[in-house]
C-alpha positions in Angstrom: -7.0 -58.0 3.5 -5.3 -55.9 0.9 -7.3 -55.3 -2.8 -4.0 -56.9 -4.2 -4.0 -60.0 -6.8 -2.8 -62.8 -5.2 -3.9 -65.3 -8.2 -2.1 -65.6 -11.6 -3.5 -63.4 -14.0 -3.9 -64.7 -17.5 -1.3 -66.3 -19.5 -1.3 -62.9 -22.5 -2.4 -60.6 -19.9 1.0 -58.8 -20.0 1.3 -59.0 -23.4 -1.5 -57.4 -24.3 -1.1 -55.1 -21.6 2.2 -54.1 -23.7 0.2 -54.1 -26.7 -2.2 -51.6 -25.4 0.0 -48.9 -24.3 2.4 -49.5 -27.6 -1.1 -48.5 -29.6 -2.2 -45.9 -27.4 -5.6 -47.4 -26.2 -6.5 -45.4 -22.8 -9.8 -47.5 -22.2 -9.3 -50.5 -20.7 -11.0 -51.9 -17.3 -8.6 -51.4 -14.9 -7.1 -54.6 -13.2 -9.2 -55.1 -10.4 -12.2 -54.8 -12.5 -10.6 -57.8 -14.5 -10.2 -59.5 -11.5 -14.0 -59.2 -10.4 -14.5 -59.9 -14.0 -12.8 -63.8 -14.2 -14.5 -64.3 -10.3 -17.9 -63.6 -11.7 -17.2 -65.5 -15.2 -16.4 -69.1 -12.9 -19.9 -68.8 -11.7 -21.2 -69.3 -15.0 -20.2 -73.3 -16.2 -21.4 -73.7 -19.8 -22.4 -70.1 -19.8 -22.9 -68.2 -23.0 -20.8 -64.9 -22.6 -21.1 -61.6 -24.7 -18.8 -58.3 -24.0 -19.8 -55.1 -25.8 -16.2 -53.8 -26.2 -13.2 -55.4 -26.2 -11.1 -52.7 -26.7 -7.4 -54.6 -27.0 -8.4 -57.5 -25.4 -7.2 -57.3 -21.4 -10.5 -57.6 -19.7 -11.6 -60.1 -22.7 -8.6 -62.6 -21.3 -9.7 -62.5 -18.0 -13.4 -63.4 -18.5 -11.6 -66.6 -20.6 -9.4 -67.0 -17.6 -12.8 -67.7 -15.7 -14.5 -69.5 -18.3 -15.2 -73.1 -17.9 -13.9 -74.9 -21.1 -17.4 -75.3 -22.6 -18.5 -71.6 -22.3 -18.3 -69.4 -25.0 -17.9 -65.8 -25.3 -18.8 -63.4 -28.0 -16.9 -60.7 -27.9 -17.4 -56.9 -30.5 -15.9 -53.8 -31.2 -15.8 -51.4 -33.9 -12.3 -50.4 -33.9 -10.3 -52.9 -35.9 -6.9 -51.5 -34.8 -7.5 -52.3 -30.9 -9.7 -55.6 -32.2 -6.8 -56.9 -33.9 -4.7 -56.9 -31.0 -7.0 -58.9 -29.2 -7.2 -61.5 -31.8 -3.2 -61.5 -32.0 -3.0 -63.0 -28.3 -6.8 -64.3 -27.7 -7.7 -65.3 -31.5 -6.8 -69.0 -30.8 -8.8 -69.9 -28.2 -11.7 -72.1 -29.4 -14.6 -70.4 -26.7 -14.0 -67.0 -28.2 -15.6 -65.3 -31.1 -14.6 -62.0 -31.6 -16.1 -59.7 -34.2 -15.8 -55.7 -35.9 -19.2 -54.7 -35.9 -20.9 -51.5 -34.9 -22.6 -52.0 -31.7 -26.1 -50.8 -32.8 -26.4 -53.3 -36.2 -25.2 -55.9 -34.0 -27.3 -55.5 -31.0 -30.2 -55.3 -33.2 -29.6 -58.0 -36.0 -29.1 -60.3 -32.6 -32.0 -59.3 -30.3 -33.0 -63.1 -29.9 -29.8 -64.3 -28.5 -29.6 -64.9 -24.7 -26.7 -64.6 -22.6 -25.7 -65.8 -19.3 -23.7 -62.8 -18.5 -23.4 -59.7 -20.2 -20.2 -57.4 -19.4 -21.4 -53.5 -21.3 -17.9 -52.0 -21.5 -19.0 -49.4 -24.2 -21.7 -47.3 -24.7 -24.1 -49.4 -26.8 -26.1 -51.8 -24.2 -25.0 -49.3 -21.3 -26.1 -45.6 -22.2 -27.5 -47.1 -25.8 -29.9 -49.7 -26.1 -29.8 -50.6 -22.5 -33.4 -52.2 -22.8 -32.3 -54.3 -25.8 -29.4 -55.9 -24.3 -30.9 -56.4 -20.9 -33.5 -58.4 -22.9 -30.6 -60.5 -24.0 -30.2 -61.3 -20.3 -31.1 -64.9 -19.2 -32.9 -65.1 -15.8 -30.1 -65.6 -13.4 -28.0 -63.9 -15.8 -25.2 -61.3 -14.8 -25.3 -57.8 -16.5 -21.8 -56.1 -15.3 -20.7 -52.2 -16.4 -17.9 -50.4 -15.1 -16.5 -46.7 -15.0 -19.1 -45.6 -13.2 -17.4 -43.2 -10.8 -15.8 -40.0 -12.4 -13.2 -40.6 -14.9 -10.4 -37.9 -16.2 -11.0 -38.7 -19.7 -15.1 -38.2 -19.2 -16.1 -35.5 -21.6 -18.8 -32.5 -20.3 -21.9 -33.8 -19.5 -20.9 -37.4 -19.4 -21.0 -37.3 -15.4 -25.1 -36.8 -16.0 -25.3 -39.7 -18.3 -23.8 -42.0 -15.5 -26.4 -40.7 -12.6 -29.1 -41.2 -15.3 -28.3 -44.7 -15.8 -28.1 -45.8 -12.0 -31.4 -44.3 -11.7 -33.0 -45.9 -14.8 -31.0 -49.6 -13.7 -32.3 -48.5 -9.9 -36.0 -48.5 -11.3 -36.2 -51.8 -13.3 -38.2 -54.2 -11.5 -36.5 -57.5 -13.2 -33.1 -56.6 -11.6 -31.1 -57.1 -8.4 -28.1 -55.0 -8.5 -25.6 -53.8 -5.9 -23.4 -50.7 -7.1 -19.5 -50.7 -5.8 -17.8 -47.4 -5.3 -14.2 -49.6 -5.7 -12.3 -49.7 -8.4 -13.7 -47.2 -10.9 -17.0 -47.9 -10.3 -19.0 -51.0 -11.0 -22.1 -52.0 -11.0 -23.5 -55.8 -10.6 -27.1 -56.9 -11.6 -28.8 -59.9 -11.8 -32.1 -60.9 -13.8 -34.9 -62.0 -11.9 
């Protein structure tokens, strides 16, 4: 067994992985990530998604690439430039509502929404707001955040944020989770 992709990816995956070097967004999950991301998505039929961050758009496809075709998926971000892309090659499809909202206004002008799975790919409902968007979380519901192993681009101090955060989601009595040390690190809960 090798860690390599031996499925199609999806359909605008390379374009928008073109898009996202062309417009200088370094964030985006990496690929295996995007792979665990569309496994996790199929076990969710008729699921109500949400992503906090969707950066350009290349982990957003793959959750869709998952996604049963009555699921939806709710998908923010507060930079238009890197939202835009994302709507260029994803704005079509019927499951997916993206938005440009600040993370915080959203989170909290939406507390009473429920999800089915949650993927926190920015810092509100990860480092921010953690307990707010883990309310969100349906019982049964998957809460999925990545990067959690040492990143270049990490700024001082940010390597203390991320052992916080395992300890805090360690703590909570309402979650199962299993941390992976693959990919760039990525942790898996599940509400109980």
């Amino acid at each position: 067994m090798t860690e390599e992709i031996n499925q199609p990816f999806p359909a605008t995956y390379s374009q928008i992985d073109e898009a996202t070097k062309q417009s200088g967004f370094t964030m985006a999950s990496d690929v295996l990530t995007c792979s665990l991301l569309r496994t996790l998505a199929a076990t969710k039929p008729v699921g109500k998604f949400l992503e906090l961050g969707t950066g350009t758009g290349l982990s957003t496809a793959w959750i869709l690439s998952g996604m049963d075709p009555h699921s939806t998926l709710v998908s923010i971000d507060n930079e238009r430039k890197f939202l835009d892309i994302a709507d260029q090659f994803l704005g079509n499809d019927k499951r997916l509502k993206l938005l440009h909202a600040d993370g915080e206004k959203w989170v909290n002008d939406n507390r009473n929404e429920k999800y089915d799975y949650i993927f926190a790919d920015t810092w509100h409902g990860k480092y921010l707001l953690l307990d707010e968007v883990l309310a969100m979380l349906n019982v049964g519901g998957l809460y999925i955040i990545d990067d959690m192993l040492p990143q270049s681009n990490w700024p001082e101090g940010h390597q203390q944020k991320a052992t916080d955060l395992v300890k805090k989601l360690e703590a909570r009595t309402d979650l199962i989770l299993t941390k992976q040390v693959w990919a760039t690190g990525i942790i898996i809960a599940v509400k109980k």
